[in-house]
C-alpha positions, 0 to 999 in steps of 0.5 A, a space after each residue: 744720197 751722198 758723196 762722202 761716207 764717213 766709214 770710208 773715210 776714217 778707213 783710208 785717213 786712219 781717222 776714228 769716225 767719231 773724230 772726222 770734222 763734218 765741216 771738212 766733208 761739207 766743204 769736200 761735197 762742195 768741192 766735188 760739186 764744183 769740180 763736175 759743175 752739177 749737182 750730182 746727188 739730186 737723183 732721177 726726176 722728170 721735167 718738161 720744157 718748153 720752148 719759144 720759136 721766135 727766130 728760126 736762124 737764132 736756132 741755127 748752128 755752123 753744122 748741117 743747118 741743125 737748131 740746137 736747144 739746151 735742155 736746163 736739168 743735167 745729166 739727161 739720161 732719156 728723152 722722152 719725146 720731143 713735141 711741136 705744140 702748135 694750136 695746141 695740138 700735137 707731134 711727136 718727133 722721130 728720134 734720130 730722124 728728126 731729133 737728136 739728143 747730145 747728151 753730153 752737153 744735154 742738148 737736143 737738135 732738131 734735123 734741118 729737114 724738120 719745118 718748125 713754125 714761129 711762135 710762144 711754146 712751139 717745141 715740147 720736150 720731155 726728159 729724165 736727168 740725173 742720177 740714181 745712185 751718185 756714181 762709185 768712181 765719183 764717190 771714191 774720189 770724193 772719200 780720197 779728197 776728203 781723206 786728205 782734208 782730214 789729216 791737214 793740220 790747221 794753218 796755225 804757226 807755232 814755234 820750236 816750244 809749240 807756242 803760238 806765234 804773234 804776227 810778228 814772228 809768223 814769217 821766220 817758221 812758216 816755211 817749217 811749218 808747212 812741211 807737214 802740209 806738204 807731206 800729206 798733199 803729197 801723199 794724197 796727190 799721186 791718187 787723186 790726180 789721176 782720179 780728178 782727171 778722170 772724173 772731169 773727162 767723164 762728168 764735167 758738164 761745161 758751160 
């Protein structure tokens, strides 16, 4: 899977294909990436985690006494079962009754009714995360950013006679010569800020 189809593209940059700069579309894949804090194009998978009950106030939030604890793979889509483990044997939590999943923040709360017990590994918890197939909005956005970086031209200065400038001389045509830049972040800008707002309301995962 990937963010950045190299078709889509050169159809929205009016750049061939063979023409494309691969480092442009790594550093946009990367930009993506940053930009929702999570690596999105590792697809679904499952993982156990568990944890160590050693306080149970260090569990407690400011909300109806419930223990938040933080599942480390994101986004979860499912959560299999939520298990207290101790001597080894087992108890499968009620979902919605005695566990709750925030999947937004990929977090699992145990109901304050629920009695945990102290110790190494008490709680169990089974999920999936990730994607399938890396969101289409998220794949539009990341073919419009890499559009963009695409048609920039390379930061270097040259004069009227289209002759590389020596230091010295960079801060006389500077200004001219971002005018193109300008022009393109420009043309890009009115789609893709509307889009980036929108993938980070939608993705983003805080930390």
């Amino acid at each position: 899977m990937a963010y950045v189809t190299n078709a889509t593209v050169a159809e929205i940059s009016g750049i061939a294909v063979g023409d494309l700069k691969t480092s442009l579309i790594t550093i946009a894949e990367s930009y993506i990436e940053n930009l929702v804090n999570f690596d999105m194009d590792k697809g679904i998978d499952a993982e156990i985690q568990y944890f160590d009950i050693e306080n149970l106030n260090d569990f407690y939030t400011n909300y109806d006494g419930m223990r938040e604890f933080v599942l480390t793979k994101r986004p979860v889509t499912s959560v299999t079962y939520v298990k207290i483990d101790p001597y080894g044997t087992n108890s499968e939590l009620i979902y919605n009754t005695e566990y709750f999943v925030n999947y937004g923040n990929s977090i699992v709360t145990i109901a304050s009714t629920y009695a945990l017990e102290t110790g190494k590994k008490m709680l169990k918890i089974r999920y999936r995360w990730g994607f399938l197939t890396v969101p289409q909005d998220v794949q539009d956005y990341a073919n419009w950013y890499c559009a963009m970086l695409q048609e920039l031209q390379p930061s270097v200065a040259k004069n009227d006679n289209n002759v590389v400038l020596k230091e010295v001389e960079i801060g006389r045509y500077r200004e001219a010569y971002d005018v193109t830049n300008l022009t393109i972040r420009t043309k890009y800008s009115s789609v893709l800020d509307g889009m980036r707002k929108v993938i980070e309301e939608k993705y983003r995962i805080s930390e």
